[in-house]
N, C-alpha and C positions, 0 to 999 in steps of 0.2 A: 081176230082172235076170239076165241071163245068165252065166254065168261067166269068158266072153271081156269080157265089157263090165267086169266087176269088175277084171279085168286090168288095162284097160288103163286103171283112173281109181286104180287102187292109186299108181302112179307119180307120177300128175298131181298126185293129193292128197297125199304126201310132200313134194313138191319146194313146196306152195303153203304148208306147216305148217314146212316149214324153213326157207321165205323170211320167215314169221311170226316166225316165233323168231328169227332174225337181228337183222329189224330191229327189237325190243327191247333188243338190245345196241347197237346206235348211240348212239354218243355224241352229244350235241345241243350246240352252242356256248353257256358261259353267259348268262347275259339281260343281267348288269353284266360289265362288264369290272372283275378281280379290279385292287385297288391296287397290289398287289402288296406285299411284305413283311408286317410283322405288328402288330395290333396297339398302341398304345403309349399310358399315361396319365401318365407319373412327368410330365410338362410342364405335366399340368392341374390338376392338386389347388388352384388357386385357384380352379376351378368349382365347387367344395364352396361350400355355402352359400347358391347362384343358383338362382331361382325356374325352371322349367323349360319351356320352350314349344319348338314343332316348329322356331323359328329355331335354338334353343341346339343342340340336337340335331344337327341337321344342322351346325353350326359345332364341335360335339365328334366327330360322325363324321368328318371331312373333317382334323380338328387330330389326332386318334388315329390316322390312316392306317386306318379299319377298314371293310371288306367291310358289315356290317351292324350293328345297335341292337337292342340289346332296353333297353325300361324296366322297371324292378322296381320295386310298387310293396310297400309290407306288406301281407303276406299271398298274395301272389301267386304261384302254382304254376310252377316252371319246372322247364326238364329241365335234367340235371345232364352232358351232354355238351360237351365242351371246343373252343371253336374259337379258334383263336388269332388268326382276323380279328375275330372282335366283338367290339364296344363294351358292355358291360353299365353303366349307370347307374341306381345304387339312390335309388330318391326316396323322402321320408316323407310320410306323410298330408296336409299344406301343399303337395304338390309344389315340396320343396326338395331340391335335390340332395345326398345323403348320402353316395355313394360312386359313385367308378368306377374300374371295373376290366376287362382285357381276359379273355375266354375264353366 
């Protein structure tokens, strides 16, 4: 290529690498609409005890006010990062509900 033609695609190809990089900072709308506030179990601790299926769960997400569910079960590797919309419920080998707690 010529050196005038290098020229004039210098420009082209910055503005095409900045408009890249931009739109990786766009923010996207979330997929759930957040519940808003935070959190909450002190109301359920009579779900201790309860055998666990995908109805209970979603009827502990919805009564917690929480964003999302994780289940624990023993043994199970989790990350130790804090959110204050999740619903965390620890079951035991039986899939009986042992604890819950938000974070």
């Amino acid at each position: 290529m010529a050196k005038e033609q290098i020229m004039v695609l210098r420009p082209t190809l910055t503005g095409f690498l900045l408009l890249a990089a931009l739109a990786g900072c766009s923010s996207s709308p979330d997929s759930e609409q957040s519940r808003g506030g935070e959190c909450n179990v002190a109301h359920l601790q009579n779900m201790l005890g309860k055998q666990i299926d995908r109805k209970v769960v979603d009827e502990l997400q919805e009564d917690a006010n929480a964003d999302s569910v994780r289940v624990l079960a023993p043994g199970d590797i989790t990350t130790m990062d804090f959110n204050p919309q999740r619903l965390n419920i620890d079951i035991d080998d039986s899939e009986t509900i042992v604890r819950l707690s938000c974070g």
